[in-house]
N, C-alpha and C positions, 0 to 999 in steps of 0.2 A: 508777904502775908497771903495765904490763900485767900480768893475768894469766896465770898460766903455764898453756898446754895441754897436757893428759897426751897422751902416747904411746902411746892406747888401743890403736892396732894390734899394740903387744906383746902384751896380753893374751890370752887360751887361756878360753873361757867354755862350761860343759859346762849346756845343758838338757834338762828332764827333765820329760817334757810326754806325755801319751797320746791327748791328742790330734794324730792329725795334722794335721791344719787349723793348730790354736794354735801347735803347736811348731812348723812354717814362717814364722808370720805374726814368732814371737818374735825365730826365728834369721835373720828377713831386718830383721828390728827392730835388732838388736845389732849385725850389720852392716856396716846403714846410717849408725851414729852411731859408727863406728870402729874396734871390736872386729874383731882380727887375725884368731882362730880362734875359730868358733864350732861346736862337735859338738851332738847333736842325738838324744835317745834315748825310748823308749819308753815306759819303766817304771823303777820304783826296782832291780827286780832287776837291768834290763841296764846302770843306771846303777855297781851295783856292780861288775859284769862287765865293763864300760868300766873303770871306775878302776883292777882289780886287774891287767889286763890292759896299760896304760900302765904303770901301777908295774914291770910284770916286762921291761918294754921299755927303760925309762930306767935313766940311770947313778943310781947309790944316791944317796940324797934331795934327786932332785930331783921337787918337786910334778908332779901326773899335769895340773893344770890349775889355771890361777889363782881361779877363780870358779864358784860351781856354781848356776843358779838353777830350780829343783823346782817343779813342781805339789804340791799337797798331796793329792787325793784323787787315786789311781789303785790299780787292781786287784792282789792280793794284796800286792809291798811299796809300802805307798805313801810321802810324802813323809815322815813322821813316821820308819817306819821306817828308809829312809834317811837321817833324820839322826843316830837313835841308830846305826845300824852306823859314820858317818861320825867319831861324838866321841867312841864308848867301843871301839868293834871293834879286839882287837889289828890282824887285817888292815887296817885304814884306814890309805892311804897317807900321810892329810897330816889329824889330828886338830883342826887350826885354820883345817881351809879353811872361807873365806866361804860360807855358803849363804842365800842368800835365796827365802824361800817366795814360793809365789806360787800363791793358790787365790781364788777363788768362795767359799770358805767361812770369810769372812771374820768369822764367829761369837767372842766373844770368846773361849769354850771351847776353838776351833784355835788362836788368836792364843796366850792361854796354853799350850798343848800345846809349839805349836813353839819358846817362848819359853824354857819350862823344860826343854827339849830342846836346848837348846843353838845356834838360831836365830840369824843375822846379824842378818835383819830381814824383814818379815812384807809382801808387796805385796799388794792385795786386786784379784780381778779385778772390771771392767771395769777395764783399766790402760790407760794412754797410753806413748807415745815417751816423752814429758816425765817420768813419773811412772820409769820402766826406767835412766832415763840419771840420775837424781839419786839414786835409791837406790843404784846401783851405783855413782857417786861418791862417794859420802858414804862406802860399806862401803871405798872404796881408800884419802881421806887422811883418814878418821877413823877409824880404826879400836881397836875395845874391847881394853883388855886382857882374857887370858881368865882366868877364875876356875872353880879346881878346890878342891871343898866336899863337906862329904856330901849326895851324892846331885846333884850339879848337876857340870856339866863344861861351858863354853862362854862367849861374851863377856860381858863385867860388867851384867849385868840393870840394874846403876843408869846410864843414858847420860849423866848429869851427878854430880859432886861436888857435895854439899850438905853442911855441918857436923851431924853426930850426935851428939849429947848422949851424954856415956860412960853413964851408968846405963841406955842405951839399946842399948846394943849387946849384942850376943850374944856376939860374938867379941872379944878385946882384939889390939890392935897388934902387942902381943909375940907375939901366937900364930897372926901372919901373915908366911909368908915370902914375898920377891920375888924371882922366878926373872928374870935378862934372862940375853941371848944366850950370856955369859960366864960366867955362873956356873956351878958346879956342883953347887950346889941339894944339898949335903951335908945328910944329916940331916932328908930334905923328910916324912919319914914321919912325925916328930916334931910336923910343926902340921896343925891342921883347916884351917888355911884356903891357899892358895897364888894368889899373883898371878904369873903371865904376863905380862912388859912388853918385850915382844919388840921388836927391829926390824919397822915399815911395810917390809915386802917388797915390796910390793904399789906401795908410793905410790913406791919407791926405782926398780921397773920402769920404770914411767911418765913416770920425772924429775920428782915434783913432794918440795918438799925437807919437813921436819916440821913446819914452820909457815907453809908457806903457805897461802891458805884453799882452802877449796873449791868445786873448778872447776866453773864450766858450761859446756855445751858453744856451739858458735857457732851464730843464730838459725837461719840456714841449715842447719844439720845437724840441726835439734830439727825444721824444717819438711819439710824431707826426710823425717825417719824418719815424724812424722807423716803424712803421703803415704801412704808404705810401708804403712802400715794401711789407710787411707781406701783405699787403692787395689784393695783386697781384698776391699770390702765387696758387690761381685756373685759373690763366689766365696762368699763367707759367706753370702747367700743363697742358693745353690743347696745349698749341703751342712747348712744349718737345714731347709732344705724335705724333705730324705731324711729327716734326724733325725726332724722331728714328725711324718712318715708311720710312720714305723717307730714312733714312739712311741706314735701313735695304733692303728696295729695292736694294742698290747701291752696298752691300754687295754681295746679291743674285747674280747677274749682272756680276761678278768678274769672275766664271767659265766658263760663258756664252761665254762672250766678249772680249778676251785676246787684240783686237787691241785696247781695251777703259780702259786697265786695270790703265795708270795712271792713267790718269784724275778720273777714279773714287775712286778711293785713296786719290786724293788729295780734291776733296769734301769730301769724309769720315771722313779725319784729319782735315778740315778744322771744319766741325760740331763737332767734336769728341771736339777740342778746345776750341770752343762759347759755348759747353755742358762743360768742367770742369771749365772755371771760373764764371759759372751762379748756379750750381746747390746749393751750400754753400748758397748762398743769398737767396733762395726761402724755406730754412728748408730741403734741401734734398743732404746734406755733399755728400751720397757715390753717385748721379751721377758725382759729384765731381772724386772721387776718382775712379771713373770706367773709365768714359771718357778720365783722364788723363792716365790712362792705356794703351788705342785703340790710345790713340793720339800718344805716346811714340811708339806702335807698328805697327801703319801708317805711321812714319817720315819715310825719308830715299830715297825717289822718287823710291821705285819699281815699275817697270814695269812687272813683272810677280809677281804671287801670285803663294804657292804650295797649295796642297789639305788643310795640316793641317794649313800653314796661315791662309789660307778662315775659317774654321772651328772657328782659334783662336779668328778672327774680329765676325763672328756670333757669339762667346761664350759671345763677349766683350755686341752688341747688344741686344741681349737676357738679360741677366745680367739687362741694362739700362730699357727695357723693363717691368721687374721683378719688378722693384722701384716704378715706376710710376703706372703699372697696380694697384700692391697694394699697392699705396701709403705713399710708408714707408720712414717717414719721421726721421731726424735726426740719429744718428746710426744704429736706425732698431730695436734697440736688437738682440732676437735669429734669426728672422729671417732675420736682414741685414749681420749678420756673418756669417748665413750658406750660404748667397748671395756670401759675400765674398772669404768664403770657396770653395766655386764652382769654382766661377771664375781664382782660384788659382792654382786649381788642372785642370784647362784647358790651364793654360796659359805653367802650368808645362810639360804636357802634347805634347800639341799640340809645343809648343817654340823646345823643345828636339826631337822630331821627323821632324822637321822643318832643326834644325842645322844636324840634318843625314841625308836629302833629300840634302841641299845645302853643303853640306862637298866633 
């Protein structure tokens, strides 16, 4: 029996990206592999502003938009905080919409953040076509029921049924109620625990029925969308090339300007970041792997820098620099190792006469 293919072009997909760069490359990503309506925002604050703004437009409860997929790091709200305005905020138009993270900071610490925040599912950047188009199927005909608990509101954290040993459980049976579409959940203030086993909305738009499995899309479309990236990847070097100029400015600026030393740290790590989960996507792994370097040895909120710090963050820049000047795409070969090699022997360098300045 053939597979059934969803009817993506119904779907309504809201991103939420500050980068402008990303958030083009994503919303021509989405698309290319189907997706009806794709909007396209800023920030988490204007993403709130988008939704509330739909909600006051549409007839009463209908969803502002089927799908919502976030960056996690961006300037004052960022993806964390719109997810909690999204599952606890009386204002939230639709308390169970899909949100799927999507950051660079793919640290377990965000992974659990967004998890325990009520998270669809967590994509790490460097993403693919491929990697965009199976997660956001899997969130349409598989979807969690959602469980409301103290202190937790969002899909079932267990994504398979395993048998629990009763002397193991915290909660008993009885002191679990199951809310579906029809009930009317009489009495729900009486248990700790609440399951959500709603109707697939989502999978019912699309026409795929409750047990069929889940769709992949056609090679043709997955190669396409692929494309759509690859195709970008001179646009991605020219606007890395502004980046690590301006970054390196900011570098410069460090011994200069000791009353501006956070702040310029914290734009440096902040780029250092939007540079490791982009560079894997455009064919260029080691800014990847450089940036997450400079980003690792930005964290920390210094307010002073020593000589051989400054030194360590130019070695990091320089390095980024090296890639892009020439090019060098996917490992490098000899000359992305002996990139590497450099970078190592600076980090060894300058880190150890660092720890004997501040000792």
């Amino acid at each position: 029996m053939a597979m059934t293919q969803p009817k993506l072009d119904l779907l309504s997909v809201l991103v939420v990206e500050d980068s402008g760069f990303i958030r083009a490359v994503l919303t021509a990503t989405l698309r290319t592999i189907g997706i009806g309506r794709v909007e396209g925002v800023a920030s988490g604050a204007d993403a709130i502003r988008w939704l509330e703004e739909r909600r006051a437009a549409l007839p009463p409860g209908t969803a502002p938009v089927d799908l919502i997929l976030s960056d996690l790091v961006m300037p004052e709200v960022n993806g964390l905080m719109l997810l909690r305005w999204i599952r606890y905020s009386p204002k939230s138009p639709d308390k169970f919409l899909p949100v799927l993270m999507l950051s660079g900071a793919a640290d377990r610490q965000y992974v659990e953040q967004a998890r325990d925040l009520g998270a669809t599912d967590f994509i790490a950047k460097p993403f693919s076509a491929h990697t965009i188009a199976s997660r956001l199927l899997f969130a349409i005909a598989r979807p969690r029921r959602f469980v409301l608990a103290k202190g937790y509101f969002g899909p079932d954290r267990r994504r398979t049924d395993k048998p629990v040993a009763m002397d193991c459980r915290t909660t008993a049976p009885s002191e679990i109620l199951v809310v579906h579409s029809a009930s009317k959940a009489r009495g729900i203030d009486r248990f700790p625990v609440i399951y959500f086993d709603l109707p697939n909305r989502l999978g019912a738009k699309v026409g795929l029925a409750p047990r069929d499995p889940v769709p992949t899309l056609p090679p043709e479309v997955l190669a396409a969308a692929e494309e759509e990236i690859l195709n970008r990847a001179g646009d991605y070097a020219v606007w890395i090339g502004a980046e690590v100029e301006e970054m390196g400015r900011r570098v410069d600026r460090l011994p200069r300007e000791p009353d501006a030393v956070s702040g310029l740290l914290a734009q440096v790590n902040r780029s250092a970041h939007e540079m490791r989960g982009q560079g894997g996507i455009f064919g260029y792994p080691l800014i990847t792997h450089i940036a997450k370097s400079l980003y690792e040895a930005t964290c920390g909120g210094l307010t002073a820098v020593t000589a051989n710090e400054h030194l360590l963050f130019k070695a990091h820049v320089d390095a980024i620099k090296a890639v892009m000047t020439g090019r060098v795409s996917g490992d490098g070969g000899a000359t992305g190792q002996q990139l590497l090699a450099s970078l190592e022997v600076a980090k060894r360098k300058y880190a150890k006469a660092t720890e004997m300045g501040r000792g």
